[in-house]
Backbone as a printed PyTorch tensor [residue, N CA C, xyz], in Angstrom:
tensor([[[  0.8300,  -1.1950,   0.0000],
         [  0.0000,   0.0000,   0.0000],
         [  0.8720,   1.2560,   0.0000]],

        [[  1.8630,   1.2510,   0.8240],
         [  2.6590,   2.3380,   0.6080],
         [  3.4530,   2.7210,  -0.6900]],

        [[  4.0820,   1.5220,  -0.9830],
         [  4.4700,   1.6370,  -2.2670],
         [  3.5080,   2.1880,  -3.9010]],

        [[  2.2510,   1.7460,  -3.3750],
         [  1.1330,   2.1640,  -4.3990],
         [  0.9530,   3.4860,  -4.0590]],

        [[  0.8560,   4.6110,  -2.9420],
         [  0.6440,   5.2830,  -2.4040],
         [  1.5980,   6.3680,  -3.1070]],

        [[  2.6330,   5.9450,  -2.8420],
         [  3.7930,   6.9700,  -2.9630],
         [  4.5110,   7.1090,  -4.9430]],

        [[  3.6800,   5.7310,  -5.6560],
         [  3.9190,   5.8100,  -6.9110],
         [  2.8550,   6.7810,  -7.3340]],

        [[  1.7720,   6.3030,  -7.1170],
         [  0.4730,   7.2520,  -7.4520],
         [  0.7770,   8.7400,  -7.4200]],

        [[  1.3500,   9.0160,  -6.2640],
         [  1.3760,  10.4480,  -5.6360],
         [  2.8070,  10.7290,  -7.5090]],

        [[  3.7720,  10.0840,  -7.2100],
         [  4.7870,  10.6640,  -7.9910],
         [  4.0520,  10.8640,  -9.7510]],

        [[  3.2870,   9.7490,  -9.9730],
         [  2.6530,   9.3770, -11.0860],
         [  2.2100,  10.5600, -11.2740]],

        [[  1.2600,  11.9160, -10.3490],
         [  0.1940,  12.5430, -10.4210],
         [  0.9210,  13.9850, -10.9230]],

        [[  2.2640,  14.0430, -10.6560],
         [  3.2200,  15.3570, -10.3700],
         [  3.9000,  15.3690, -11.9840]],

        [[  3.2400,  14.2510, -12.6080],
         [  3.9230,  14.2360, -14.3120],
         [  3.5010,  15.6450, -14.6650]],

        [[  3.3220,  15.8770, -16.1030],
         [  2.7010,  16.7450, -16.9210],
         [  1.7180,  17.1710, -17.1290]],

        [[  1.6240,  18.0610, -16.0960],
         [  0.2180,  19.0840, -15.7580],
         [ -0.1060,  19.3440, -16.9020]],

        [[  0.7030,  20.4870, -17.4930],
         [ -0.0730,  21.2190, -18.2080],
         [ -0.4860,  20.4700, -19.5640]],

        [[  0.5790,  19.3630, -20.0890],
         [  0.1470,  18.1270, -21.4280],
         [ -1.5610,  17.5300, -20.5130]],

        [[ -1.2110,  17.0380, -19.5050],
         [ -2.5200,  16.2420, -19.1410],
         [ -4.1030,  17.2080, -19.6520]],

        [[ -4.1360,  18.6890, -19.1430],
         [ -4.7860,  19.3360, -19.3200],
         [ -5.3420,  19.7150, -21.1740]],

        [[ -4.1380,  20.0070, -21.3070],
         [ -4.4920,  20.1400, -22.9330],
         [ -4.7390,  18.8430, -23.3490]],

        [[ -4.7000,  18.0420, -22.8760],
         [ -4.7480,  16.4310, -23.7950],
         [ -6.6960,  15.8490, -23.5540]],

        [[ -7.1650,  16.5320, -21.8270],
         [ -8.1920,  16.3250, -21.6840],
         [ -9.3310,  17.7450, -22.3590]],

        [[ -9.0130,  18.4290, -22.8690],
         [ -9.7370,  19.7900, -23.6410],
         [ -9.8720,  19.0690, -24.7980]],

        [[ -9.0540,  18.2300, -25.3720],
         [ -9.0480,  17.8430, -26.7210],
         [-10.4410,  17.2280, -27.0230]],

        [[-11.0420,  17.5310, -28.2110],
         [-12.4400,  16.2110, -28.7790],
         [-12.0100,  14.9160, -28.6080]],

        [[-12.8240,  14.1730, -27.7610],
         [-12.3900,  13.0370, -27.9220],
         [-12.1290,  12.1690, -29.3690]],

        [[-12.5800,  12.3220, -30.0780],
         [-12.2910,  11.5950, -31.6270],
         [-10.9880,  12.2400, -31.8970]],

        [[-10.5980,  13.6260, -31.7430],
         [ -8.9470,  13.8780, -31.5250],
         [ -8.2180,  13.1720, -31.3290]],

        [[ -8.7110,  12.8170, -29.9960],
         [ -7.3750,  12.1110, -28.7160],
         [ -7.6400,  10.5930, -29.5560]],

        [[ -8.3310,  10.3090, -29.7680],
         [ -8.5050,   8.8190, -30.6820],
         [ -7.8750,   8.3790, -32.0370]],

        [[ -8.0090,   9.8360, -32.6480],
         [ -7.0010,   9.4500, -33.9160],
         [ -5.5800,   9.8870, -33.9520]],

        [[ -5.2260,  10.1100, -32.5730],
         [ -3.7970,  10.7270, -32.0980],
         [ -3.2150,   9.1800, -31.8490]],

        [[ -4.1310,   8.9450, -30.8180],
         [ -3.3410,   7.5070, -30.3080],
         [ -3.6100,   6.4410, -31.0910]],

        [[ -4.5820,   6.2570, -32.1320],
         [ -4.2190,   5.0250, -33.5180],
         [ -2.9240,   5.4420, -34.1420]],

        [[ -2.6820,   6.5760, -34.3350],
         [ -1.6390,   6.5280, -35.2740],
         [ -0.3290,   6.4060, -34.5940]],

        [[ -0.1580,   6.6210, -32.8760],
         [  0.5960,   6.1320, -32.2240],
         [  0.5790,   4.4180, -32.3020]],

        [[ -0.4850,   4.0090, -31.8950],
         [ -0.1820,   2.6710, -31.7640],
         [  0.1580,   1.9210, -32.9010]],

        [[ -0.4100,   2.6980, -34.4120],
         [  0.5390,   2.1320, -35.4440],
         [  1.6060,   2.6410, -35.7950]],

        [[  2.3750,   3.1050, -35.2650],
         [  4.0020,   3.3890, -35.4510],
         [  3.7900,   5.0460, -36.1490]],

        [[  2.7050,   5.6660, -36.9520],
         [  2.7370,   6.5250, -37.7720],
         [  3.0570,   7.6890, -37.0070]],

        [[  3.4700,   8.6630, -38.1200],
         [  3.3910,   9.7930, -37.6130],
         [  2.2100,  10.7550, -37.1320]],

        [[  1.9260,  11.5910, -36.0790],
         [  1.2720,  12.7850, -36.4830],
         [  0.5920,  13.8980, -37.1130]],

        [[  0.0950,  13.8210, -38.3080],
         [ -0.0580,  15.1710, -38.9420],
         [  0.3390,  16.4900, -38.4890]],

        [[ -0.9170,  16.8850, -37.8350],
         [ -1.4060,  18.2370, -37.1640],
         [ -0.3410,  18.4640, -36.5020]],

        [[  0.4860,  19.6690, -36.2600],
         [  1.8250,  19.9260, -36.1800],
         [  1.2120,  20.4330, -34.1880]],

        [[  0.1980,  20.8430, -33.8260],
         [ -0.5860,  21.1130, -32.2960],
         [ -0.8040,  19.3970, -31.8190]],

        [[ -1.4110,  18.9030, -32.6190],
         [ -1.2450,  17.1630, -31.9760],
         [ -0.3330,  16.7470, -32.0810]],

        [[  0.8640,  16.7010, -32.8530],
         [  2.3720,  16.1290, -32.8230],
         [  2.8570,  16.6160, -31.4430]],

        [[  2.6550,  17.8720, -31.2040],
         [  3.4440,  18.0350, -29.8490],
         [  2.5590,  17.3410, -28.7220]],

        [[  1.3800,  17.3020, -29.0580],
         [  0.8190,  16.7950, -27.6260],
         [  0.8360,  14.9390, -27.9850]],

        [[  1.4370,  14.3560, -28.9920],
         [  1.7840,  12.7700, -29.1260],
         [  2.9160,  12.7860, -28.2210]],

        [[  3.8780,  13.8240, -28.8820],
         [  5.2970,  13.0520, -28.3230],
         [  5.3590,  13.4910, -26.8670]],

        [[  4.7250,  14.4840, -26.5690],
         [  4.4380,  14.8090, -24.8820],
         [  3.4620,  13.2940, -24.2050]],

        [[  2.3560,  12.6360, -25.1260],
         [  2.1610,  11.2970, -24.2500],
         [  2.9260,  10.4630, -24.6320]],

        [[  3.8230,  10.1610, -25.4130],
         [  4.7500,   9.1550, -25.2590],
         [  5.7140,   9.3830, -24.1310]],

        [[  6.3250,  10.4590, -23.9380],
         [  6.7450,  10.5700, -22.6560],
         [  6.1040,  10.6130, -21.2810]],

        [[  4.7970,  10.7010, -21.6870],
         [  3.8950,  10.7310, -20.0600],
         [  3.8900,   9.5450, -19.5980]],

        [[  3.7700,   8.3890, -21.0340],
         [  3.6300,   6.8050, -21.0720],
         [  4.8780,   6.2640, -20.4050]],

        [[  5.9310,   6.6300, -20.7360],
         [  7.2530,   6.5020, -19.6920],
         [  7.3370,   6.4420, -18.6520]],

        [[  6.9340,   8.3080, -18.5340],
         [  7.0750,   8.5470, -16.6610],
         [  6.2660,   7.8050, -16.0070]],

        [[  4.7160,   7.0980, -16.3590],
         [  4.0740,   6.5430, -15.9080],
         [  4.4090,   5.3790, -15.0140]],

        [[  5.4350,   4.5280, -16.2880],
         [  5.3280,   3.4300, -16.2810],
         [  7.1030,   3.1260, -15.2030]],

        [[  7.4080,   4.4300, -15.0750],
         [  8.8190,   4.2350, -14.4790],
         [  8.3100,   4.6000, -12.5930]],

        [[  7.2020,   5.4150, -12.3740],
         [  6.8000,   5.8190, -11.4080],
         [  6.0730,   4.3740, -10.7060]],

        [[  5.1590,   3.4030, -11.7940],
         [  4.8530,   2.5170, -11.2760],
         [  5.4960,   0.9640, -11.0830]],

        [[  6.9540,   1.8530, -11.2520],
         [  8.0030,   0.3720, -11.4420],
         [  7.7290,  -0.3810, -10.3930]],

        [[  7.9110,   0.2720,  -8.7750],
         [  8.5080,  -0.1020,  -7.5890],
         [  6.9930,  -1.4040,  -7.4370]],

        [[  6.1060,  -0.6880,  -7.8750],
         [  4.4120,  -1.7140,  -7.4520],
         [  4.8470,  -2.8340,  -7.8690]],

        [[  4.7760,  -2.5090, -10.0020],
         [  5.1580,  -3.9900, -10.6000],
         [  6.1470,  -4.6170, -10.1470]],

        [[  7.5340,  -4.1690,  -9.6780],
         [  8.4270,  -5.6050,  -9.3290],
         [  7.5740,  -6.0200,  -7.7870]],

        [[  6.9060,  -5.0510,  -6.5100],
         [  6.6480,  -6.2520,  -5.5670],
         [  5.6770,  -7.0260,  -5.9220]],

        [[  4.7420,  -6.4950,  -7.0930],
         [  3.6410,  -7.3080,  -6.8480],
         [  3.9390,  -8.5770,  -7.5630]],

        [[  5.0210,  -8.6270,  -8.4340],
         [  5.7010,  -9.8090,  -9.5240],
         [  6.6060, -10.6700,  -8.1470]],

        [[  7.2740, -10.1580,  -7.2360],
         [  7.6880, -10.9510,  -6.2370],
         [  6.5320, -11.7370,  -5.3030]],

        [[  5.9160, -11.0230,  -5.2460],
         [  4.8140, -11.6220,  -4.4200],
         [  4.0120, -12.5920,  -5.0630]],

        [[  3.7500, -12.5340,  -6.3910],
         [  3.2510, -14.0260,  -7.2850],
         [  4.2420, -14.8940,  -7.4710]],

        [[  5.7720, -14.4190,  -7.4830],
         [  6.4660, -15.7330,  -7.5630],
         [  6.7760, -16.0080,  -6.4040]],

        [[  6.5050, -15.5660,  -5.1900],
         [  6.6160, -16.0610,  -3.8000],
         [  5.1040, -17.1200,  -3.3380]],

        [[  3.8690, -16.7980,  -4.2850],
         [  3.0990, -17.8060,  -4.1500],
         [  3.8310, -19.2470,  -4.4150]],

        [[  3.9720, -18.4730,  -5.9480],
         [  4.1820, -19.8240,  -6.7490],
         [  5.8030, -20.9240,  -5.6510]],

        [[  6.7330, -20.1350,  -5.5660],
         [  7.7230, -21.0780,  -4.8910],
         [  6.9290, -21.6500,  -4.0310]],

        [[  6.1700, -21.0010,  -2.9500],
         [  5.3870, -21.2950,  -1.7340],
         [  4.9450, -22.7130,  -2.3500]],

        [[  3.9130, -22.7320,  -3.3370],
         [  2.9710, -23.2850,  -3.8920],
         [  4.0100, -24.8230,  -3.9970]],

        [[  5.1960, -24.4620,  -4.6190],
         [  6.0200, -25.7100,  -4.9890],
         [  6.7170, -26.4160,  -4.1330]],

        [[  7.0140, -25.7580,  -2.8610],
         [  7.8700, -26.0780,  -1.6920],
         [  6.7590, -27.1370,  -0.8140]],

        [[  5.5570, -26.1900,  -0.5580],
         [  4.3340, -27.0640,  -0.2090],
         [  3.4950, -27.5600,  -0.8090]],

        [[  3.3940, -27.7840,  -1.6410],
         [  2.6140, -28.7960,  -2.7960],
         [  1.3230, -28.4270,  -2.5620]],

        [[  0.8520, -27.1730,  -2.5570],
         [ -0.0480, -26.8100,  -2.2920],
         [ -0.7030, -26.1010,  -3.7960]],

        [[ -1.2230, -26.8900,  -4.1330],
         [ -1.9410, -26.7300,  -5.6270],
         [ -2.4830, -25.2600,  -6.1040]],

        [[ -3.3400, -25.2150,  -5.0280],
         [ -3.8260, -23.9550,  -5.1000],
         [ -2.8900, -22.2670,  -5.2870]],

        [[ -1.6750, -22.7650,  -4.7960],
         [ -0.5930, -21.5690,  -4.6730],
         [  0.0460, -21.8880,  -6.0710]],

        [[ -0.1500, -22.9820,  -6.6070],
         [  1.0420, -23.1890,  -7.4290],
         [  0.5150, -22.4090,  -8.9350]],

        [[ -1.0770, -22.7000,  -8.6610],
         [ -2.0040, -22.3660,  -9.9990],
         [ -1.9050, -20.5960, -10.0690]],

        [[ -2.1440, -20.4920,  -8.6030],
         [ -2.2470, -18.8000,  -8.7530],
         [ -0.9820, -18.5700,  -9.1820]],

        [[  0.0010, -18.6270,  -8.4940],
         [  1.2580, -18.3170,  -8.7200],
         [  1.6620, -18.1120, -10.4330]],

        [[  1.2100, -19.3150, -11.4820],
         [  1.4620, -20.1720, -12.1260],
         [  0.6290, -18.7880, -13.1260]],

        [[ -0.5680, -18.4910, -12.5810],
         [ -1.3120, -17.7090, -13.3750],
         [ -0.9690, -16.0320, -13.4040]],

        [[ -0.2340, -15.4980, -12.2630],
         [  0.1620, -14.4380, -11.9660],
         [  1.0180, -14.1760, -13.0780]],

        [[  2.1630, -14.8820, -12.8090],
         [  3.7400, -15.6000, -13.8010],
         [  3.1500, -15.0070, -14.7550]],

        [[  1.8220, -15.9800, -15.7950],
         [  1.9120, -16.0920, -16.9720],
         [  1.2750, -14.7380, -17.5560]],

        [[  0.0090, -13.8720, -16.5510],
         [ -0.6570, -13.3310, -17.2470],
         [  0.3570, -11.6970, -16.9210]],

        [[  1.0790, -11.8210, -16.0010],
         [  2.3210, -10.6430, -16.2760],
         [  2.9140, -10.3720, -17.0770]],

        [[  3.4130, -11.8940, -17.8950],
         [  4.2860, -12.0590, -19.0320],
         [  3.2300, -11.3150, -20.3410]],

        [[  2.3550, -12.0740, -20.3230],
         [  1.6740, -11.7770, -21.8000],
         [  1.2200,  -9.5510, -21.9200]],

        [[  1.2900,  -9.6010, -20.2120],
         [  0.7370,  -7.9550, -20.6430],
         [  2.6360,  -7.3720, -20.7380]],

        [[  2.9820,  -7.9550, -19.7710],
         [  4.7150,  -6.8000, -20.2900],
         [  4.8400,  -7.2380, -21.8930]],

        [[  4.5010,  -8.4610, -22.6670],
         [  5.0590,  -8.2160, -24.0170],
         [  4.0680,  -7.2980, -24.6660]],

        [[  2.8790,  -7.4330, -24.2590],
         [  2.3140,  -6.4040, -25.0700],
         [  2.0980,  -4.4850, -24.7590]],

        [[  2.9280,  -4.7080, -23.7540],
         [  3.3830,  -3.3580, -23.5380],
         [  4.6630,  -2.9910, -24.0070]],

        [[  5.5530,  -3.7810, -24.1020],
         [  6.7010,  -3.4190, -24.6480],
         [  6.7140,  -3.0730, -26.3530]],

        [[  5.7970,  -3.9330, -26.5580],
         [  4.8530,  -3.5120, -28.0670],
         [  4.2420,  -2.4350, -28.6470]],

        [[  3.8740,  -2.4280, -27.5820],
         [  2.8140,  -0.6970, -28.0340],
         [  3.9340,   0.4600, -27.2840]],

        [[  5.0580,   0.0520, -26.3800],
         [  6.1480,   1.3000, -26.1670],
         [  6.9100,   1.1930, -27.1970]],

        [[  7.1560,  -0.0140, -28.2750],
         [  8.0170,   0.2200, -29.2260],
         [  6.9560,   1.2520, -30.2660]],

        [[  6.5130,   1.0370, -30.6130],
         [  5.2090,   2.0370, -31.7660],
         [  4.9460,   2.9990, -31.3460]],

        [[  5.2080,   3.2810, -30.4620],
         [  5.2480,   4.9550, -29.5660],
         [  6.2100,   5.9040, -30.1020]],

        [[  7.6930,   4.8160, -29.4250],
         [  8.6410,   5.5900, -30.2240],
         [  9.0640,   5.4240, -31.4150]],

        [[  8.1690,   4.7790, -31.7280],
         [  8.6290,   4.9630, -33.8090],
         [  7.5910,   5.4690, -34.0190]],

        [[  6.4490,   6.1070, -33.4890],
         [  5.6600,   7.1900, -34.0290],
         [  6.2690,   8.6720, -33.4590]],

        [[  6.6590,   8.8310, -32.5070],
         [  7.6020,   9.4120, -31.8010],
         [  8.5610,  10.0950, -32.8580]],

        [[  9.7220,   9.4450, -33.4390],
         [ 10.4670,   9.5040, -33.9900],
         [ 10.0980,   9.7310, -34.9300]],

        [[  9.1860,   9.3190, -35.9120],
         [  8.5210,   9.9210, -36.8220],
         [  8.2790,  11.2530, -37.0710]],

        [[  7.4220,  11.2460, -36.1000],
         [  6.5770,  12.6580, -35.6750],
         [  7.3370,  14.1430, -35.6430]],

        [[  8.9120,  13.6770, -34.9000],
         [  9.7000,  14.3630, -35.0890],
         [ 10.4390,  14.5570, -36.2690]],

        [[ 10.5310,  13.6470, -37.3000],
         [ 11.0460,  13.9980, -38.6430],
         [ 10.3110,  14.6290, -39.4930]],

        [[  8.5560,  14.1830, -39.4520],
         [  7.7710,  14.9680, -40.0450],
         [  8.3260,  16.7960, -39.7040]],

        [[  7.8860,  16.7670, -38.3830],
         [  7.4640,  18.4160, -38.0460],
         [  9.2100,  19.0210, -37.5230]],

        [[ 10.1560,  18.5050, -37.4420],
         [ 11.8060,  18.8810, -37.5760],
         [ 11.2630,  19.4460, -36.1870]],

        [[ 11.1060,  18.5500, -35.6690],
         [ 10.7600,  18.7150, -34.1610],
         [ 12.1030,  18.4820, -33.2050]],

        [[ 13.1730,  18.6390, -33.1910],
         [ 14.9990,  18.7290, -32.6800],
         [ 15.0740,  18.8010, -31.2210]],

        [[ 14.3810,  19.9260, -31.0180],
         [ 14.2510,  20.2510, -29.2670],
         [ 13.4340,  19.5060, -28.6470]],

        [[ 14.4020,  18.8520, -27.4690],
         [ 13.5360,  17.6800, -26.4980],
         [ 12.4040,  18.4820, -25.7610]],

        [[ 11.4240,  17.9420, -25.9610],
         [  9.7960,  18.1750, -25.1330],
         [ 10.1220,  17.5380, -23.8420]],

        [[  9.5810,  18.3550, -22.7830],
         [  9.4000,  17.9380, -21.0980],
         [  8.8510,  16.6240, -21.0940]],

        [[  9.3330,  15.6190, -20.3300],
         [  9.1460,  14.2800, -20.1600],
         [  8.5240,  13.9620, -18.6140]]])
């Protein structure tokens, strides 16, 4: 709890003023911002390019603020699971077993959609000769 506590809090201190402009936006905006993120593309609109590559970096800080949660809560499913194997206790071994697996399948598909970020990212910046690093 503390650890969730104190990520949350850091999580919240990201990018005020991107968060704000990102929630003013039409939602069908913010929708065809982040398809063309999640397919690697670039940006058009040279006002939404800056507010892409500002959430690809929000997507970062996010995910670096909620590091400390994901590794205990990944220790704590493989502390079922050893539990589970030391005591042959089925029930620990399945959870454990299921924690393991369904961690695995979301980190690859996050590492997926952070790679297409920054190759829309990178894009985005060749389109609009975008050079100067944006606040992260």
């Amino acid at each position: 709890a503390l650890l969730t506590r104190r990520s949350i809090r850091k999580m919240r201190a990201g990018d005020q003023e991107w968060r704000q402009r990102w929630r003013e936006l039409d939602p069908a905006r913010r929708t065809s911002i982040r398809e063309r993120m999640k397919q690697g593309q670039p940006v058009p609109d040279r006002e939404d390019a800056e507010l892409a590559v500002r959430a690809a970096a929000q997507v970062n800080f996010v995910r670096k603020a909620m590091a400390p949660v994901t590794l205990a809560s990944m220790l704590l499913v493989l502390a079922f699971f050893v539990a589970g194997v030391a005591s042959g206790s089925t029930i620990l071994i399945v959870l454990g077993a299921l924690g393991l697996g369904s961690s695995t399948v979301l980190d690859v598909l996050s590492r997926r959609q952070r790679r297409q970020y920054e190759k829309s990212t990178a894009a985005t910046r060749r389109v609009h000769n975008m050079d100067h690093p944006l606040p992260s």
